[in-house]
C-alpha positions, 0 to 999 in steps of 0.5 A: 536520525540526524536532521528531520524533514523540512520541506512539505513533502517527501519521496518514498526514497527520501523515507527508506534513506531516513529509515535506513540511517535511524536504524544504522545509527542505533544498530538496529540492522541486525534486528530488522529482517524481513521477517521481524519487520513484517510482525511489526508491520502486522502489530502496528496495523493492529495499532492502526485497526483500534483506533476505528475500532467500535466507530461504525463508518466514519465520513471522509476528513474525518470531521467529528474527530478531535485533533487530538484523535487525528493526530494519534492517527497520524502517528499510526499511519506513519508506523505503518508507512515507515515499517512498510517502506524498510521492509520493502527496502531489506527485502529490495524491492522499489516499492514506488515502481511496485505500487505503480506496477500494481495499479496497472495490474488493477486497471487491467484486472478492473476495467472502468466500463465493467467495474465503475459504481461496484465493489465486486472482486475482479473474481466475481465480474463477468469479463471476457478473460482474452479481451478486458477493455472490449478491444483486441489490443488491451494491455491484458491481451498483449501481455497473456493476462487474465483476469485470473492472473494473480501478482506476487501480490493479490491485493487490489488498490 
């Protein structure tokens, strides 16, 4: 990959371009299907999964870790972004209109009123399936969603 990222932040579509010339420039394109990426996907995930392993809970920021138990987990994290990110893209989906989409899906399918403080499913609330947001013009109404709906993706943020 030619050049690293200067600047603090980066785009989803500054990542996939990154992940598309470092494939490129090792040949690595006839190896990354969307299959053999999802297994990757999968295996670093699992990567990421020991690391919290044994741990119990932990408290945001993570303030009894040392930095270098942060920074192995920083690495993980960004195996698992960067094998999502050239998966969605060989698979041609913009993920970034993908999760804004989803998050939509999922304010519908958990409404503030009838979720805030609960970890229920959306499955297990008791919700009026024609009227989400207590008013006859919800986005869910509007659109025929239910909160039996499902998206290509069931997952929920």
């Amino acid at each position: 990959m030619t050049g690293v990222l200067e600047k603090e932040g980066v785009t989803l579509e500054e990542l996939k371009e990154k992940m598309a010339e470092f494939a490129r420039e090792r040949d690595w394109d006839q190896f990354h299907s969307p299959r053999n990426l999802l297994l990757a996907l999968v295996g670093e995930v699992g990567e990421l999964s020991e690391i919290f392993q044994w741990k119990g809970e932990v408290p945001r920021g993570l303030p009894d870790w040392k930095d270098e138990e942060k920074q192995h987990l920083g690495e993980e994290l960004s195996d698992v972004l960067l094998y999502l990110v050239r998966l969605s893209d060989i698979c041609g989906v913009d993920l970034g209109k993908a999760a804004l989409r989803k998050l939509k899906i999922n304010a519908i399918k958990y409404p503030v009123k009838l979720c805030k403080g609960s970890s229920k499913k959306h499955t297990h609330m008791n919700v009026d399936k024609n009227n989400f947001n207590g008013d006859s013009g919800s986005a869910a109404a509007t659109k025929g969603m239910t909160s039996d709906s499902k998206s290509s993706s069931d997952a929920d943020v």
